[in-house]
C-alpha positions in Angstrom: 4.5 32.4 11.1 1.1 31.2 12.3 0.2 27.8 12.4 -2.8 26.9 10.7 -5.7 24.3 11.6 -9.3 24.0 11.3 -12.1 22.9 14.1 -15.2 21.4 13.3 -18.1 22.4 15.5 -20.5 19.3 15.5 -22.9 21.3 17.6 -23.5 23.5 14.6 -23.2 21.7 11.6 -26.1 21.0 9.8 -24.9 18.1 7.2 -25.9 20.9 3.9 -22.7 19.5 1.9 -22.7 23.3 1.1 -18.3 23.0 2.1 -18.3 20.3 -0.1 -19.6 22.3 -2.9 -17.5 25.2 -2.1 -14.5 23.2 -2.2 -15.0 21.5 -5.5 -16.1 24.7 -7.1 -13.2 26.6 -5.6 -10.6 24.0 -7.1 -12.7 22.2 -9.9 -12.3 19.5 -8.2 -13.8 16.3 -10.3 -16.9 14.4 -10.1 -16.4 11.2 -7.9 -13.7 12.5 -5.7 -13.2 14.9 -2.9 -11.0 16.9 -0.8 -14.2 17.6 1.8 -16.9 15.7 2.3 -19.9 15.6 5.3 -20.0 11.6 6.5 -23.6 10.9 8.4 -24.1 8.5 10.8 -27.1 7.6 12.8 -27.2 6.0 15.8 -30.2 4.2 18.2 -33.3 2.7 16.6 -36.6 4.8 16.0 -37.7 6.8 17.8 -34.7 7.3 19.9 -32.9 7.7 17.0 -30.0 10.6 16.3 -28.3 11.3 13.0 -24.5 12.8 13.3 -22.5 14.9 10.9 -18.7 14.7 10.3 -17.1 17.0 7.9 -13.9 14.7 6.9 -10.8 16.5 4.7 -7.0 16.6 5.3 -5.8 17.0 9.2 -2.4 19.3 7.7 -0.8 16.9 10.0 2.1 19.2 11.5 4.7 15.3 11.2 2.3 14.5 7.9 3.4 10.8 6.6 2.2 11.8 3.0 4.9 14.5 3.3 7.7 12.0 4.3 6.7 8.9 1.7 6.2 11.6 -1.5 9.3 10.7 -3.4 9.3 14.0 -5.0 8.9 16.7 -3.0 5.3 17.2 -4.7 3.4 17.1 -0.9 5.2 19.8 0.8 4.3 21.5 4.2 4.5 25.1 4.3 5.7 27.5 7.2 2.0 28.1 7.8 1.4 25.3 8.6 -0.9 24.0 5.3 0.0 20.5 3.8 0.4 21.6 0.2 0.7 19.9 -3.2 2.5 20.5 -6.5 1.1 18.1 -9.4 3.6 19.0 -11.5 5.7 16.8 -9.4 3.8 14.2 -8.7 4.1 10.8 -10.2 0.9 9.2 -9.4 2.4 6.2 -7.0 -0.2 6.7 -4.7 2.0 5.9 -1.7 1.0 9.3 -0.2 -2.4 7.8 0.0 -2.0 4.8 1.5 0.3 6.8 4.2 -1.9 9.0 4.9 -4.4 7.7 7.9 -7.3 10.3 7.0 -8.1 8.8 3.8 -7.6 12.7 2.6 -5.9 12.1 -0.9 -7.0 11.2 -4.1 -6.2 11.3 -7.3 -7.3 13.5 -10.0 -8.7 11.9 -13.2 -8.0 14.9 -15.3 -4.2 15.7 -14.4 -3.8 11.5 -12.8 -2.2 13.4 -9.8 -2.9 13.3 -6.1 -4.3 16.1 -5.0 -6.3 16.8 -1.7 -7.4 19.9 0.4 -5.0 22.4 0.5 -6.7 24.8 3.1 -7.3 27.3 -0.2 -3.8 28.7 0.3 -4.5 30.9 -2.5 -6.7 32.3 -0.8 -4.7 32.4 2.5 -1.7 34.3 0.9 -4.7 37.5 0.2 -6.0 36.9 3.8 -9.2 35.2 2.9 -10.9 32.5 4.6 -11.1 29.2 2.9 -14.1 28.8 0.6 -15.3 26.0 3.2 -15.5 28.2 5.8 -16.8 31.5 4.0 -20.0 29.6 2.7 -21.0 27.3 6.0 -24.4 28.8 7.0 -23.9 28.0 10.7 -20.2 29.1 11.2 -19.7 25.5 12.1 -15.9 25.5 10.2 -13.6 28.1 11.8 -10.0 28.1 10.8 -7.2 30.6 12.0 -3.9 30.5 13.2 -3.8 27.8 16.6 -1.1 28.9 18.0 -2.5 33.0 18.5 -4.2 32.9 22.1 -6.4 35.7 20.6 -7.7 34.1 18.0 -11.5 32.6 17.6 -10.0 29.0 17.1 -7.8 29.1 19.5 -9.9 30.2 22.2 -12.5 27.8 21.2 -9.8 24.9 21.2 -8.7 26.1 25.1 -12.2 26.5 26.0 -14.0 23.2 24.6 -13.6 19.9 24.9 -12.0 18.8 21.5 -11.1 15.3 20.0 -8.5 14.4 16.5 -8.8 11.7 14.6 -6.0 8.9 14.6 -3.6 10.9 17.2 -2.3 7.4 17.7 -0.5 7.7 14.8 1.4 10.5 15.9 1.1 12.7 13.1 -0.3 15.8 15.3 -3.0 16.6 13.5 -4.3 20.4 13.3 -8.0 19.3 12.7 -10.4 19.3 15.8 -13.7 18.2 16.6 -15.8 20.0 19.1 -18.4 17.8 20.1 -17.2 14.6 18.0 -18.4 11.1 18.2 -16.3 8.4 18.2 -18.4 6.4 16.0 -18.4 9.0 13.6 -14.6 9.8 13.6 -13.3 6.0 14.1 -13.6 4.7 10.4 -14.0 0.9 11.9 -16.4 1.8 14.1 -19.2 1.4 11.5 -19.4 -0.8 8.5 -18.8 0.7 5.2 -21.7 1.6 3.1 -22.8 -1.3 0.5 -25.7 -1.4 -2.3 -26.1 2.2 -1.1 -26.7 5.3 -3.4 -24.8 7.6 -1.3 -21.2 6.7 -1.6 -20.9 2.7 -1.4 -20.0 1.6 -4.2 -17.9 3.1 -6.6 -19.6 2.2 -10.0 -17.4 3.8 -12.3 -13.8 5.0 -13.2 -12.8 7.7 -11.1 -9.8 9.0 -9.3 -6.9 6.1 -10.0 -9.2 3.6 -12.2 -10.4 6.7 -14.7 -8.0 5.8 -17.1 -8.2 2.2 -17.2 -12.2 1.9 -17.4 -12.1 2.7 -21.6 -9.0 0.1 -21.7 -11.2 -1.8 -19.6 -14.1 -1.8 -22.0 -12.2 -2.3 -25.0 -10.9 -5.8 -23.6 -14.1 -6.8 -22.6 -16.0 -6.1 -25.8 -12.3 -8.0 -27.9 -13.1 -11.0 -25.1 -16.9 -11.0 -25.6 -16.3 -11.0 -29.4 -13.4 -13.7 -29.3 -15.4 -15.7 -26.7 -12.1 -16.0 -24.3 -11.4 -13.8 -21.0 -7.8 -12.6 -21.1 -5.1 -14.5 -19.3 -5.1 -11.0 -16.8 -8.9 -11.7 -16.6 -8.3 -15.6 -15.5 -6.1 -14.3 -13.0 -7.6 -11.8 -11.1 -10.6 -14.4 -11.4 -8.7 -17.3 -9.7 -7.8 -15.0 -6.7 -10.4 -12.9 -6.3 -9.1 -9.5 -7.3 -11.9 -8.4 -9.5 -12.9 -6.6 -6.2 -10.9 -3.0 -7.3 -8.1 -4.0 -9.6 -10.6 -3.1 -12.7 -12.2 0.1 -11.4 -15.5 -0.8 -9.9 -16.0 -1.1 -5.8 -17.5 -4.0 -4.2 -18.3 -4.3 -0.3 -16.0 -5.4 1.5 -16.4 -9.1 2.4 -15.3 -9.3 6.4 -18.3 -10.3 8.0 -19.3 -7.8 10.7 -18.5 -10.2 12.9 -15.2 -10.7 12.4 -15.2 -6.7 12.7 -16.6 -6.4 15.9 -14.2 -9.0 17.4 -10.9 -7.6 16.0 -12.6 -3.8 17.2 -14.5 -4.5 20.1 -17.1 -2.0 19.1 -20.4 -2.7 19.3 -22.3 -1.5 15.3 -25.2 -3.2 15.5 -27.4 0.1 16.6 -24.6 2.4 14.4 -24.5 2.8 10.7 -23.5 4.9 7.8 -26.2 6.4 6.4 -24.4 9.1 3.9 -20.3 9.1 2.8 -18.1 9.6 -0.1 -17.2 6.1 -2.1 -14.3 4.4 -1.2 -11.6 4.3 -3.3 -10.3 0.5 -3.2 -7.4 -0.8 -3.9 -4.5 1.6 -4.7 -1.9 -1.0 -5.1 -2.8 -4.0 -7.4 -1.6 -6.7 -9.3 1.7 -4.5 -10.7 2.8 -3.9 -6.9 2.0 -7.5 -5.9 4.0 -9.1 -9.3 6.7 -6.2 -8.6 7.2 -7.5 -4.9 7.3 -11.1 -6.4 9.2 -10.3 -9.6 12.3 -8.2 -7.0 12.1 -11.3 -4.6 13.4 -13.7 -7.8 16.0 -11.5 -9.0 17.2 -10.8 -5.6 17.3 -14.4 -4.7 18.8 -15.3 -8.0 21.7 -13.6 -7.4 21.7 -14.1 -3.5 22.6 -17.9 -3.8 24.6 -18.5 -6.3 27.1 -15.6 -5.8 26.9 -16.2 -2.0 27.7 -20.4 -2.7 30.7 -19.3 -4.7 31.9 -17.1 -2.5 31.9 -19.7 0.5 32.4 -22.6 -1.3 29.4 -23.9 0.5 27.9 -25.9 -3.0 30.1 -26.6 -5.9 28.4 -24.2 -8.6 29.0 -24.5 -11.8 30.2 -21.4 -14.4 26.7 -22.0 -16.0 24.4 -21.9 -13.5 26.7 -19.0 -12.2 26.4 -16.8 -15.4 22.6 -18.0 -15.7 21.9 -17.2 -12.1 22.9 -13.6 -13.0 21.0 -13.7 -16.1 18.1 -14.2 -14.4 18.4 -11.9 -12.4 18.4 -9.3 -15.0 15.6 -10.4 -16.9 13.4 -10.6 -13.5 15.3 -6.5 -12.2 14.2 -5.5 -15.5 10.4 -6.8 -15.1 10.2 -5.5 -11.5 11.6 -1.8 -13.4 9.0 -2.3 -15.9 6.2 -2.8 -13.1 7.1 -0.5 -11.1 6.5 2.3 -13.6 3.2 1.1 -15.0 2.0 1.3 -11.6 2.4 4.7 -12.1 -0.5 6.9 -13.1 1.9 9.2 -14.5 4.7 7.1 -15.9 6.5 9.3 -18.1 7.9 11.4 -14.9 9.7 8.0 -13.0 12.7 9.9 -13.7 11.6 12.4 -11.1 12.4 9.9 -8.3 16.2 9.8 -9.5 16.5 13.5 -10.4 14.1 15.6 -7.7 14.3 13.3 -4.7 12.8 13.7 -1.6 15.6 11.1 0.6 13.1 10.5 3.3 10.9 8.4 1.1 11.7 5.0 0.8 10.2 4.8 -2.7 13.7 7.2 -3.2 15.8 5.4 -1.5 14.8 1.6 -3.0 15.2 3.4 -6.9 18.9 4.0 -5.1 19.2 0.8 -3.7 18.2 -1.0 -7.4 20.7 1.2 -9.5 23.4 0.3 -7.1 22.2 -3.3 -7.1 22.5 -2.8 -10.5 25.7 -1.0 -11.1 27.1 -4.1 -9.1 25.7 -6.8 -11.2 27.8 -4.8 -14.0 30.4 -4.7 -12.0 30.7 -8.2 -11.4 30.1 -9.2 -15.1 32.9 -6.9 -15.6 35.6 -8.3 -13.0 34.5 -11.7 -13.9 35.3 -11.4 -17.8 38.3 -9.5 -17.0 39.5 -12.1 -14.2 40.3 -9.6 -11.9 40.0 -11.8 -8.5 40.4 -9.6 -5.8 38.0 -7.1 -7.2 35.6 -9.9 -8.2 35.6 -11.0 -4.3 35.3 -7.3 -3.2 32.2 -7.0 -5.4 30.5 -10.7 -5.0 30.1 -9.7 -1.3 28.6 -6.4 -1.8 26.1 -8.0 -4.8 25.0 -10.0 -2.1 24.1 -7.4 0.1 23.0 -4.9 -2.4 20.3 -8.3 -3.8 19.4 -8.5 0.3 18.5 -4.5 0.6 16.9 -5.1 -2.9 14.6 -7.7 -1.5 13.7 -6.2 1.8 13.4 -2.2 0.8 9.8 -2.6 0.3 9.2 -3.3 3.9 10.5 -0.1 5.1 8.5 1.8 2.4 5.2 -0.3 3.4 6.0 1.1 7.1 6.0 4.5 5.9 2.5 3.8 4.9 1.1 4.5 8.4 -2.7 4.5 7.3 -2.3 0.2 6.9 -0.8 -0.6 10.1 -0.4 -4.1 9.3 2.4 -3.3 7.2 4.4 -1.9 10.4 5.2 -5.4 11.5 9.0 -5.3 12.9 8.8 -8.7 11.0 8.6 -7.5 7.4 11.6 -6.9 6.7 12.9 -10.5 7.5 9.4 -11.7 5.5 10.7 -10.2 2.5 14.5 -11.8 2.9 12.8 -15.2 3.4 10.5 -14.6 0.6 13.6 -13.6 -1.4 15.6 -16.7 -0.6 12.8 -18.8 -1.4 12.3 -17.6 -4.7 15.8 -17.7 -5.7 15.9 -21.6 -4.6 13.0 -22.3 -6.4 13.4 -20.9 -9.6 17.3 -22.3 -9.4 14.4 -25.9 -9.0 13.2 -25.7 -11.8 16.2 -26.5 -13.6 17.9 -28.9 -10.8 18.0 -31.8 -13.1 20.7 -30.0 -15.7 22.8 -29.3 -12.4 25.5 -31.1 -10.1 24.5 -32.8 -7.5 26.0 -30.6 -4.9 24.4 -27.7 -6.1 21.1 -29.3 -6.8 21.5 -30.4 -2.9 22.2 -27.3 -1.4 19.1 -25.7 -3.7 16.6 -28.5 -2.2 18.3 -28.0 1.3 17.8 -24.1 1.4 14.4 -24.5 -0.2 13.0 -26.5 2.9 14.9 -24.4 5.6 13.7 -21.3 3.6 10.0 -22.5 3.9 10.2 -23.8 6.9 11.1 -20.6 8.5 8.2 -18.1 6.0 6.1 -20.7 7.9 7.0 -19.8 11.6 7.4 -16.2 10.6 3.3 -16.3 9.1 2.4 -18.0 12.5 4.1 -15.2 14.8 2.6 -12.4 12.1 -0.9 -13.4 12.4 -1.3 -15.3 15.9 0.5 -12.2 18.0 -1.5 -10.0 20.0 -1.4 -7.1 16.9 -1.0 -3.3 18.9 -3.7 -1.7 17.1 -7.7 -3.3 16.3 -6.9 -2.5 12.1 -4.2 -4.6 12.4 -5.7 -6.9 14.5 -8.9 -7.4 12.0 -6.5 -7.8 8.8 -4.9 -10.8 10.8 -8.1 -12.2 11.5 -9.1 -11.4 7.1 -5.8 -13.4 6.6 -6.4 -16.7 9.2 -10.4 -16.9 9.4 -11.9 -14.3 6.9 -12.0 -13.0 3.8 -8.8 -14.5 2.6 -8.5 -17.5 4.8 -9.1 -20.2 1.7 -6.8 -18.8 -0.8 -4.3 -18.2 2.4 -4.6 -22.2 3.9 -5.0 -23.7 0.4 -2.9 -21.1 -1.9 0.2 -20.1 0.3 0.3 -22.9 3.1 -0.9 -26.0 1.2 0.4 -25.4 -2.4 3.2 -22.6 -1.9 4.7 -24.6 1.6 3.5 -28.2 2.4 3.6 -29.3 -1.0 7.1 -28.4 -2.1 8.7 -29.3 1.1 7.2 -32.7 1.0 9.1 -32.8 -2.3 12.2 -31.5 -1.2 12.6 -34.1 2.0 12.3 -37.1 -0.5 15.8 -36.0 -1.8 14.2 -36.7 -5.3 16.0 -34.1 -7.7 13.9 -34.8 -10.7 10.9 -33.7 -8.0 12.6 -30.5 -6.7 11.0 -28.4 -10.5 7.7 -29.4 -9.2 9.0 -28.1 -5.6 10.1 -25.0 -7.0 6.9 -24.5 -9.2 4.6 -24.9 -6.3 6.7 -22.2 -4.4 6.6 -20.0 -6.7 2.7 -19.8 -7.2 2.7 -20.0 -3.6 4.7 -17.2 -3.3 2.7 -14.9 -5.5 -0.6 -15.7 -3.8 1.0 -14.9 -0.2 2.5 -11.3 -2.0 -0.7 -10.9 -3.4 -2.9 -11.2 0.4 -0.2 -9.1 2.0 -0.6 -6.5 -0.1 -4.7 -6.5 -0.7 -5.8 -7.6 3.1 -4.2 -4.2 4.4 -6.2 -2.1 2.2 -9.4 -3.6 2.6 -9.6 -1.7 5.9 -11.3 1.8 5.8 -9.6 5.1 6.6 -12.5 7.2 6.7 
């Protein structure tokens, strides 16, 4: 079989968009969106000035991450080589986007499914040349099989000096550039286009935010009418997350300084002059409340069960049976997030009944049904008194609430286009998290408890804090191992998101409760847990913004 790739001949292009119009007439692809698109940079101040032109699309990535995260098989790669999609598949969780270092995916806002360049293997299986590379007046796209010594693009890739985009990342991708600029292929390199007409901003509903804008509308013209925002509206307000979460694309607020010292590039002489719009945040408030809402049911049945267990706090059959109630009502907010999320909700089904097992989106939907099935089992042995059984099954609810809490963290790692979301570290950040919220929702009712479990609640509150603090210090003071990660480290401690990080997470959501805690105080440990938990949702929410701020393309 050959093995398909394209090269890009910067020497020849001419920056006519007439591949981009190929493409989108080829596939109908919608207005907004792209699966190829010419980026323009200029470089050098007039009249030594020069104006560069970078045809972006997907790499067909020969390890492709989009392939491995897709839960459903709907991003395939075919024995040729192409990167292929099936939207009947697809479920719209957009995790093959944010895994995908090229920024190549989108979604459609006719079908609300990814979709992305395909390399026209309809056209491919009649042995035709992609539309792309049919219409370019300069012959500046040549594709072919890389791997045939005899071929044009082969001999072009032996003979010329070539460069890929990202091949840090290991994907392998079977895109080259002859002739390409590294200000033009590295996305940080140059700031991202604001105020512009060509591509900036993002100024209405397209791709992921096409359904929501008439919703959108609706609730603004109901608010403007009853002369009160919505509580959603207050929200996103009081944390800043009118930037995407409603549709429409604002700059991006890390000051080019910040840029240039987390990059070490130089962009003062270098800027975008022509690109295609980002596409902002694809995870929002439902994946930040679903991280938040899984860490409380997690911990809720963490400590309680665990305490009974060991006999390390006298709990009480209440707060035991409540602890587990809990727990159910927060699983089944977390289930009811997750799908929502989706931009095509009715098919969350898929994810149980067409896995794809090397996406951690498939395995965490395992994870919670057994986490599940084991809450039922332990209702079940408990009402039946069936002691050994009960024992046998406390200790695996425990460990089924710990994978639970800390799944997330190896799905966010499959994301390799945010590579602060690799830190080896996440996956403890999510227990802690866990364990804190467990403690200090069990707070807020510490005055109808016994002392000794009220004790052990305050005790594992501070330790549990105490630690998320130490394990925020290594994430963002480390020497990060790549510059993207490096600059969202430096949006989270000195940028960007530095007030609601010091005042939000470490002042309200840490300092605060543990000062309550050490007094010993139990009528002060439902403030303590209060505090936690609003601190906790601010620190999910930065986690899972900052990373996406960065640009891919």
């Amino acid at each position: 079989m050959p093995n398909l790739g394209f090269i890009i001949d910067n020497r020849r292009c001419i920056g006519c968009h007439a591949c981009t119009v190929a493409c989108k007439s080829e596939h109908d692809v919608a207005v907004g969106v792209n699966r190829t698109w010419v980026k323009y940079i200029e470089k050098g101040e007039f009249p030594r000035s020069t104006r560069l032109f970078s045809v972006m699309r997907c790499n067909h990535c020969d390890d492709a991450p989009c392939v491995s995260i897709c839960p459903t098989t709907a991003l395939h790669r075919l024995d040729n080589g192409i990167v292929d999609f099936d939207n009947r598949r697809c479920i719209g969780c957009k995790a093959c986007m944010q895994a995908c270092p090229y920024d190549a995916l989108y979604i459609d806002p006719n079908t609300h499914t990814a979709a992305k360049c395909n390399y026209c293997a309809h056209r491919v299986e009649k042995n035709l040349e992609p539309a792309c590379v049919n219409v370019c007046p300069t012959q500046a796209i040549i594709s072919g099989d890389l791997d045939d010594p005899n071929s044009k693009i082969s001999q072009l890739k032996s003979r010329e000096k070539v460069t890929a985009r990202k091949i840090e990342k290991g994907t392998k991708p079977a895109l080259f550039y002859i002739d390409g600029d590294h200000s033009s292929l590295d996305p940080t390199a140059t700031e991202p286009l604001a105020g512009s007409l060509w591509g900036g901003e993002q100024k209405t509903g397209v791709g992921h935010y096409a359904k929501y804008v008439e919703k959108r509308i609706a609730a603004e013209s109901t608010n403007k009418s009853n002369g009160s925002p919505s509580v959603i509206d207050s929200l996103e307000k009081f944390l800043n997350l009118g930037e995407f979460g409603d549709g429409v694309l604002v700059p991006d607020k890390t000051s080019p300084t910040q840029v240039e010292q987390a990059n070490n590039v130089k962009t003062e002489l270098t800027r975008r002059a022509y690109d295609a719009p980002r596409k902002g945040d694809l995870w929002g408030w439902q994946v930040t409340s679903y991280v938040w809402t899984k860490a409380i049911a997690a911990g809720t049945a963490i400590l309680p069960v665990f305490a009974s267990l060991t006999g390390i706090a006298k709990v009480s059959e209440f707060m035991l049976w409540f602890g587990i109630a809990l727990t159910c009502v927060f699983m089944a907010a977390t289930g009811y997030l997750l799908t929502i999320d989706l931009d095509q909700p009715k098919r969350f089904l898929y994810v149980l009944l067409r896995p794809q097992w090397k996406s951690w989106l498939v395995r965490g939907a395992y994870v919670i049904s057994i986490f599940g099935a084991l809450i039922v089992a332990w209702i079940v042995s408990k009402l039946f008194l069936i002691d050994v059984i009960h024992q046998v099954v406390g200790w695996l609810l425990v460990l089924a609430a710990a994978m639970t809490a800390i799944y997330t963290a190896f799905l966010f790692a499959q994301a390799k286009g945010r590579d602060f979301w690799q830190s080896p570290l996440l996956p403890v950040h999510m227990l802690i998290h866990s364990i804190m919220a467990g403690a200090a929702t069990f707070s807020l009712f510490a005055p109808f408890a016994n002392d000794s479990w009220s004790k052990f609640i305050g005790l594992t509150l501070a330790i549990s804090i105490g630690v998320k603090l130490l394990i925020d210090w290594f994430e963002l003071s480390i020497t990060h191992p790549t510059k993207d990660a490096k600059t969202v480290a430096l949006m989270i401690a000195k940028g960007q998101y530095a007030k609601l990080y010091w005042l939000g997470v470490v002042l309200i959501g840490c300092l605060v409760p543990l000062g309550f805690t050490i007094t010993g105080q139990p009528w002060l440990l439902p403030m303590a847990g209060l505090t936690t938990l609003v601190g906790l949702y601010i620190a999910e929410h930065i986690w899972v913004r900052a990373p996406q701020k960065i640009a891919l393309s």
